[in-house]
N, C-alpha and C positions, 0 to 999 in steps of 0.2 A: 545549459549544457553546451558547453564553447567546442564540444568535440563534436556534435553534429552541428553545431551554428556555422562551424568555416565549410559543412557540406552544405545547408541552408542558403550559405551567401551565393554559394556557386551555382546553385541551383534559379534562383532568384535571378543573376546575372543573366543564365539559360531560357528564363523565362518559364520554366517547368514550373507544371500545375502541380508537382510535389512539394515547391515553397511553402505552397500551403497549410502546413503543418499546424493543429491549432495548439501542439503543449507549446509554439511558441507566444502565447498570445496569452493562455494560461496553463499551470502543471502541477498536478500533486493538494491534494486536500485532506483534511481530519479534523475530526471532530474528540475531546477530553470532556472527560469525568473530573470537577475540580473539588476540594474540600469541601462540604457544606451541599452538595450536590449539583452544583450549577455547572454548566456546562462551557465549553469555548470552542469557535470555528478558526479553523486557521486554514488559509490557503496563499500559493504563490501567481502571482496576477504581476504581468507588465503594467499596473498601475488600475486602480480601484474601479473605470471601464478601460478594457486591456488594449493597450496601441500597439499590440505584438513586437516581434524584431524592431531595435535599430537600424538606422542607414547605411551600418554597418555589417549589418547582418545578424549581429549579438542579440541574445536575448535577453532582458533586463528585468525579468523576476525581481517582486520583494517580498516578502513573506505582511498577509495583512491580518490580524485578529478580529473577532468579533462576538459579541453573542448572540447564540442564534435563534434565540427569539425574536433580534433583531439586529440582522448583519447588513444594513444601511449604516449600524454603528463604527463601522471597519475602521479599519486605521492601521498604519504600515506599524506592523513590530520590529521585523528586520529590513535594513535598506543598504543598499551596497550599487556601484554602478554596473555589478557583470550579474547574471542570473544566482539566486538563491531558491533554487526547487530542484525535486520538489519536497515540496517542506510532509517530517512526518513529526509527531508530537506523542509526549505520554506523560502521565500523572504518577508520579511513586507514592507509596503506603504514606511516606512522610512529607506529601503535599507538596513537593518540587517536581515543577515544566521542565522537560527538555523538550528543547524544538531543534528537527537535525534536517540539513539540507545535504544537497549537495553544489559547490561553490564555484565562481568562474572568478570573483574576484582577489586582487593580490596574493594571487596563488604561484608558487614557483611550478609546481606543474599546470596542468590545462586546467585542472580542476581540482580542489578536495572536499572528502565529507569532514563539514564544522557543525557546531552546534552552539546553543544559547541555554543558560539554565535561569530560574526565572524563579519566585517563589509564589505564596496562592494569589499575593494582590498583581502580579507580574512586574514586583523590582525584579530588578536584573540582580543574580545569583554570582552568576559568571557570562559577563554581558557577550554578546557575537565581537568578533568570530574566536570561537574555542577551537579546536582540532581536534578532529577524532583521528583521520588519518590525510596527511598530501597523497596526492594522486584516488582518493577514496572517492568513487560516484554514484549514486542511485542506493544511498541508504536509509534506513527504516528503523524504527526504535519502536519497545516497546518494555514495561516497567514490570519487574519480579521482585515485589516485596519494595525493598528499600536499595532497589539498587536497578541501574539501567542497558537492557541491553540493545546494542549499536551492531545491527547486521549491515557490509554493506559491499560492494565491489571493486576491485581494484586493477588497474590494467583496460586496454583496450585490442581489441582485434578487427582490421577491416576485413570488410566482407560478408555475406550474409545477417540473419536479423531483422528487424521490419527495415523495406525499402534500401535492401543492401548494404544499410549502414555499418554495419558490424555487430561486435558481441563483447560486451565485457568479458575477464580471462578467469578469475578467484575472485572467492568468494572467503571473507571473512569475516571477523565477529568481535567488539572488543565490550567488555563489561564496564561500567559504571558506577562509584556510590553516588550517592543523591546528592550529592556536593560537587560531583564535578571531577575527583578523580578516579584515571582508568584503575581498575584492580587485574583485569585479565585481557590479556590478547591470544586471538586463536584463528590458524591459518582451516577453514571448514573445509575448501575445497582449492584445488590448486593446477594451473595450463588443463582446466576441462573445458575452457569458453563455459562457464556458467558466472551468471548475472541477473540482475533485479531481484532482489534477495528480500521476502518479506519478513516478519516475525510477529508472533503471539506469545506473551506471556502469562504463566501462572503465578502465583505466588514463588514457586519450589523452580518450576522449568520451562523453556524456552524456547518454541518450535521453530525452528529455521527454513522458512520455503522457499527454492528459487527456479530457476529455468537451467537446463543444460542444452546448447547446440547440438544438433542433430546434422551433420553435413550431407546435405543435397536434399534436405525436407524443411518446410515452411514454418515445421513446427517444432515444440519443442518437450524433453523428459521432464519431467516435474518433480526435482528433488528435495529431502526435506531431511532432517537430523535436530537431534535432540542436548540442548546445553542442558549444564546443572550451573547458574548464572554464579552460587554459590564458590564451586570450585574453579571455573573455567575449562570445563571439560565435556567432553559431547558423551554422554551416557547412551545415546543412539547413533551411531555414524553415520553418512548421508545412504537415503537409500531411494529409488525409485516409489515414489506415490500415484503415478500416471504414465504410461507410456509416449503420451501424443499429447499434446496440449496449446491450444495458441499462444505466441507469442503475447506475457504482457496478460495474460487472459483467467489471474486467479486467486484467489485471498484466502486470509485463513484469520480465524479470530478464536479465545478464550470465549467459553462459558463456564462462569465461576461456579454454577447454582449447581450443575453435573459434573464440573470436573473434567472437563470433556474439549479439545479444539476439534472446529472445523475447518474443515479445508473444503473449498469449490472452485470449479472450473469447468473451460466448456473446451473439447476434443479437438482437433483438426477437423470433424467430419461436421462439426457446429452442435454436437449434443452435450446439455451437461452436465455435472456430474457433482458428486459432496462424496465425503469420508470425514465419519466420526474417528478421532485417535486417542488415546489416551497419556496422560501425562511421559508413561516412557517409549512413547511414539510407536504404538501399537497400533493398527487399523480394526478396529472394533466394527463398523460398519462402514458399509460403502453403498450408494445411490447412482442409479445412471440412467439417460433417456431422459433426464431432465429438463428444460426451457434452459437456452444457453444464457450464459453470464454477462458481465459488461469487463472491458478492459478496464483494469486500474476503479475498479468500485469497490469501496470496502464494505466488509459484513456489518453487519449493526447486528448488535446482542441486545434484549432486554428479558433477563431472567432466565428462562428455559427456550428464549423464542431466538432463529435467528434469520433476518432480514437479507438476502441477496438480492441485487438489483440482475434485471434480465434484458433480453435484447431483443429486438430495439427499444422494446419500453416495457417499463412495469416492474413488479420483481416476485417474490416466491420465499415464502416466511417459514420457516422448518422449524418441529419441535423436536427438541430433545430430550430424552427421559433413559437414564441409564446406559446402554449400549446401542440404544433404538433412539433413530436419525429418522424422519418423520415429517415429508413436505403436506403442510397441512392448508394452506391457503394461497392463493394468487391473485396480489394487486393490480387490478388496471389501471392505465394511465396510454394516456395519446404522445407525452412528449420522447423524441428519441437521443436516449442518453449518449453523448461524446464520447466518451470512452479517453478522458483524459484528469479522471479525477473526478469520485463521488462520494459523499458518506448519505450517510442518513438517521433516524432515529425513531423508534417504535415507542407506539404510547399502547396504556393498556387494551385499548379498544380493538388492539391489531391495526390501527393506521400507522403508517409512515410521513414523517417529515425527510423529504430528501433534497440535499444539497450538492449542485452537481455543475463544474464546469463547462463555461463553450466560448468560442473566441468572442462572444459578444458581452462575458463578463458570468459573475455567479447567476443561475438560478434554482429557484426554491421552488418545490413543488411538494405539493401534500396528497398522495395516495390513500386514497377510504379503502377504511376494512377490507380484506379483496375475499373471492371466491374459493369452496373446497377447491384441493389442488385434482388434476386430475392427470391420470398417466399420458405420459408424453410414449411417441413410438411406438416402440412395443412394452409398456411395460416400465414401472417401476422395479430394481432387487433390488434385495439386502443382502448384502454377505457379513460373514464376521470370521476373525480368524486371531 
C-alpha cells in the first residue's frame, strides 16, 4: 500500500511508535480448495522471514504459496519490486486460481487491483500483472460457479480510519469468466467513504460486505448487497447489516451444505456478533454477546461447522442447520492473534489448524477440540426476520 507507505515513511522519519505497523512486514492471507481436494496457502510477506519497509519506506510484498501441510514449502508466486497484498485467492467450478492483490508496482496511479490466473498445477493462465482496475486497492475475490467475482475499492480520502489515515471513497465489483475475461462492471457504492470490501460466493450469488465511514466515530456501518454474478446486477442493494462495527473487524463466508452465508464481527463496544443470511441477502438469524472477533481473520467452513477466530486468542466454531446459527464450542489457545491476516482449517474432530500472520513471519498453530460454548454477557439471541 504505497498510499500509507509515504505516511509510514514520515512517520519513521518522526520516529513515531506508529511506524510500527506490522501489515508492513506482513498483509492479507488465504487459504483454496484445489481439484482433487488438496489444498493451498497463500500469503503476502516482505520476503519468506519478513524484513518489513524499505529504506525507503515502501513496502515490498510478494505474494508466497505453499501447502499447508507443509508451508516451510513456500516459494514466491507473485514478485514485483512495490507491494502485492494483500493477496486474496479463489478456485472456480472449472479448476482455475485467481490470486488478486492490490498493487504499488508500474502502476500510473498509486496503486491498482491486478491479478494472476493460474490453472490446477499452477501454470500461469494469464501470468501477473493482469488488471482488474488502475487506481483499484483492497480487493477480495471470491468464485460463483464458473465465473469470478472481484469486489474492491477505488479512490482515497484523507482523514479519519485506523490512525487517521483515511478511507477509501467506492466501492465496486467487476465479474470474471474463468479465463480471464471481465464480463460485468458495477459501480455498488459511490462518494460514501466505504472500503475494504469483502466477498462470499455461492454457486448462483454473491455477498458483498464492506465498511462505510461514520464521521466523528471510530467506528464503522457494516454494509452488504447482493450480485447475481450471472447478470451483473445487485438483486439486493446495499443495506445496513450492523450499525457500529470495528474498523477492519469482520468476515463473511459460504456454507454450501445450508445454503446459508455468515457474516461476523465484533461492535465498537468489543462484543461480537454473526448473522445467518440467505442467498437473497435476507438476515434469517442473528447472534450477539458473543467472544469478539480478530481483525482480517477469515471464517473457515467445514460442512455445517463454521470456525471464527477470537480475541486475543482462540476462536468459537458455529453450527449451522437451516435458519439456526448455533455457537456450539470454544477453542482454547494461549497465542495472541495479530490481526493482520488469518485463515485456518477444521478437521472432523472439531480441531482447528490455523495460519496466521505477525511481523516475525507465518505461524501455525493447531487448536484441540475446544469447550461447549457458553453465553457471553448477558446472553446469547436469535432473531429472524
Amino acid at each position: 500500500m504505497r498510499r500509507v507507505v509515504l505516511v509510514l515513511a514520515g512517520l519513521l522519519a518522526a520516529g513515531s511508535a506508529r511506524a510500527e505497523d506490522p501489515r508492513a512486514w506482513q498483509h492479507g492471507i488465504d487459504i483454496v480448495r484445489m481439484p482433487g481436494g488438496s489444498s493451498l496457502l497463500l500469503w503476502s510477506s516482505s520476503g519468506m522471514v519478513p524484513t518489513g519497509p524499505g529504506t525507503d519506506g515502501n513496502w515490498t510484498h510478494d505474494v508466497f504459496v505453499a501447502d499447508p501441510a507443509d508451508p516451510a514449502s513456500a516459494r514466491p508466486l507473485v514478485s514485483a519490486p512495490e507491494a502485492q497484498e494483500p493477496v486474496s485467492a479463489a478456485t472456480s467450478a472449472d479448476g482455475r486460481l485467481m490470486v488478486t492483490f492490490e498493487d504499488g508496482w508500474d502502476t500510473p496511479s498509486e496503486v491498482s487491483q491486478r491479478f494472476a490466473l493460474y490453472g490446477p498445477d499452477l501454470a500461469p493462465l494469464a501470468p501477473y500483472p493482469q488488471l482488474v482496475a488502475d487506481g483499484g486497492h483492497s480487493g477480495h475475490v471470491a468464485a460463483a460457479g464458473d465465473r469470478f467475482v472481484v469486489v474492491y475499492s477505488d479512490g482515497w480520502i484523507d482523514g479519519g480510519g485506523v490512525d487517521g489515515l483515511g478511507t477509501g471513497r467506492d466501492v465496486l465489483v467487476k465479474v470474471f469468466s474463468s479465463g480471464g475475461r471481465e464480463l460485468h462492471r458495477l459501480t455498488v457504492a459511490k462518494d460514501r467513504r466505504d472500503w475494504w470490501p469483502l466477498v462470499a460466493a455461492s454457486p448462483r450469488r454473491a455477498l458483498l460486505l464492506w465498511q462505510r465511514f461514520q464521521p466523528g466515530r471510530p467506528t464503522a456501518r457494516l454494509m452488504a448487497a447482493v450480485l447475481d454474478p450471472a447478470t451483473g446486477v445487485l438483486i439486493r442493494p446495499p443495506a445496513a447489516v450492523a450499525a457500529d462495527v470495528r474498523l477492519y473487524t469482520y468476515a463473511v463466508a459460504f456454507v454450501p451444505a445450508t445454503g446459508r452465508f455468515v457474516v461476523t464481527g465484533t461492535t465498537g463496544a468489543g462484543a461480537g456478533f454473526a448473522a445467518l443470511v440467505d442467498e437473497a441477502g435476507r438476515i434469517v438469524a442473528r447472534r450477539g454477546n458473543l467472544l469478539p472477533t480478530v481483525r482480517e481473520a477469515k471464517l473457515a467452513v467445514d460442512g455445517a461447522r463454521v470456525l471464527q477466530l477470537t480475541a486475543p486468542t482462540g476462536g468459537m466454531v458455529f453450527s449451522v442447520a437451516g435458519d439456526q446459527l448455533t455457537p456450539v464450542s470454544v477453542l482454547a489457545d494461549d497465542h495472541p492473534w495479530q490481526g493482520i491476516g488469518a485463515v485456518a482449517e477444521l478437521d472432523k474432530a472439531g480441531a482447528a489448524q490455523v495460519f496466521s500472520l505477525s511481523k516475525g513471519g507465518l505461524i501455525v498453530r493447531r487448536l484441540p477440540p475446544g469447550l461447549p460454548a457458553q453465553p457471553v454477557g448477558r446472553g446469547l439471541k436469535e432473531t429472524r426476520r
